[in-house]
C-alpha positions in Angstrom: 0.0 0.0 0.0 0.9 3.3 -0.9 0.0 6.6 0.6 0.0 10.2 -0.3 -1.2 12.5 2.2 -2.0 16.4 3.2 -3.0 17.1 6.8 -6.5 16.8 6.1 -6.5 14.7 2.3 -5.1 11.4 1.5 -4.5 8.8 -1.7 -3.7 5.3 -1.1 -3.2 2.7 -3.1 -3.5 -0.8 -3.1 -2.1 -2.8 -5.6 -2.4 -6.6 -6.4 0.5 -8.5 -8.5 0.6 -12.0 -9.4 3.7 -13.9 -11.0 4.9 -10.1 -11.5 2.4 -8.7 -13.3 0.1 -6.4 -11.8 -4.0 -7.9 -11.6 -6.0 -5.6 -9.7 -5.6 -2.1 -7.5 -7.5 0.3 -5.8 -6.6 4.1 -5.6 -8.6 5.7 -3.1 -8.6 10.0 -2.3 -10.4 10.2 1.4 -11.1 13.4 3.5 -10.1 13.3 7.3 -13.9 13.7 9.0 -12.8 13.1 12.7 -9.4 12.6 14.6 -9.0 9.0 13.3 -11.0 8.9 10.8 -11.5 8.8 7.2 -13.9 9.1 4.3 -13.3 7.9 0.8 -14.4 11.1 -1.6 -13.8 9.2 -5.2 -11.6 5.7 -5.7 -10.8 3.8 -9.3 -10.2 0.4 -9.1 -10.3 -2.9 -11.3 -12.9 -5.1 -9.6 -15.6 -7.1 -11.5 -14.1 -7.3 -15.0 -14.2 -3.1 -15.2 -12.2 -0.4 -14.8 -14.8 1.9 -13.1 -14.1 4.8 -10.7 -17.3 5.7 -7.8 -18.1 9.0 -8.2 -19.1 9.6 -4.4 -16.2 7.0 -2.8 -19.4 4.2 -2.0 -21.2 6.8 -0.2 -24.1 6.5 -2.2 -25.7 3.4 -3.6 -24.7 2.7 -7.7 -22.2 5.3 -7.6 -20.0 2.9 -9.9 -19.4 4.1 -13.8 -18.0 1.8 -15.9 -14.8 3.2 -18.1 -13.2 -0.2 -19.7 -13.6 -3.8 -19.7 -10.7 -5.6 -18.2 -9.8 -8.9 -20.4 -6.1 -9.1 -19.1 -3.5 -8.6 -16.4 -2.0 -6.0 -19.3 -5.5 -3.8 -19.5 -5.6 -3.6 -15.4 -1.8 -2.4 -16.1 -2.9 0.1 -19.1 -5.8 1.6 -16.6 -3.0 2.2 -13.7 -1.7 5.7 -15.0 -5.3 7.3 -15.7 -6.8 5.6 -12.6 -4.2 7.7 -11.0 -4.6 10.7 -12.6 -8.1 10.7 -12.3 -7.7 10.7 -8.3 -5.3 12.9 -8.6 -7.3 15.6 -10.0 -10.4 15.2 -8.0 -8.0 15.3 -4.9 -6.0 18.6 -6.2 -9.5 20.2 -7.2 -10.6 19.8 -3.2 -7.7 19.7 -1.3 -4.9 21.4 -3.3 -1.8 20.3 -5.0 0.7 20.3 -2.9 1.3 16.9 -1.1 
């Protein structure tokens, strides 16, 4: 797991490899709502044969969009960079750039 974090804003990432290739991950931006803890704002990840993102971080029901089917360890691998960048922004757009 990997984490990027502001006093109040955080990315994390978890990431699933299997005979070295990466199969699945999770990048996650969450807002600090009380001393210890956390609630996820907006997340991509690779679960159920999509590369979706949730729009509200599972706060609210079917907040899943669908952006690609996943057919192969090297289409979870293509999705990794704008899963990313796709956090990235919503988390710079809220809670600033500089992390």
């Amino acid at each position: 797991m990997s984490r990027s974090t502001t006093s109040e804003c955080r990315i994390v990432q978890r990431l699933v490899s299997a005979n070295f290739a990466l199969v699945y991950f999770a990048i996650v931006w969450a807002k600090k709502v009380d001393v210890d803890e956390w609630e996820e704002q907006y997340s991509c990840d690779t679960g159920h044969g999509h590369f979706h993102e949730h729009v509200t971080g599972h706060r609210k029901p079917n907040d899943a969009r669908n952006l690609r089917p996943l057919y192969s360890h090297v289409d979870v691998q293509e999705c990794f960079d704008r899963g990313y960048d796709l956090v990235q922004d919503r988390h710079d757009q809220t809670c600033g750039g500089g992390h």
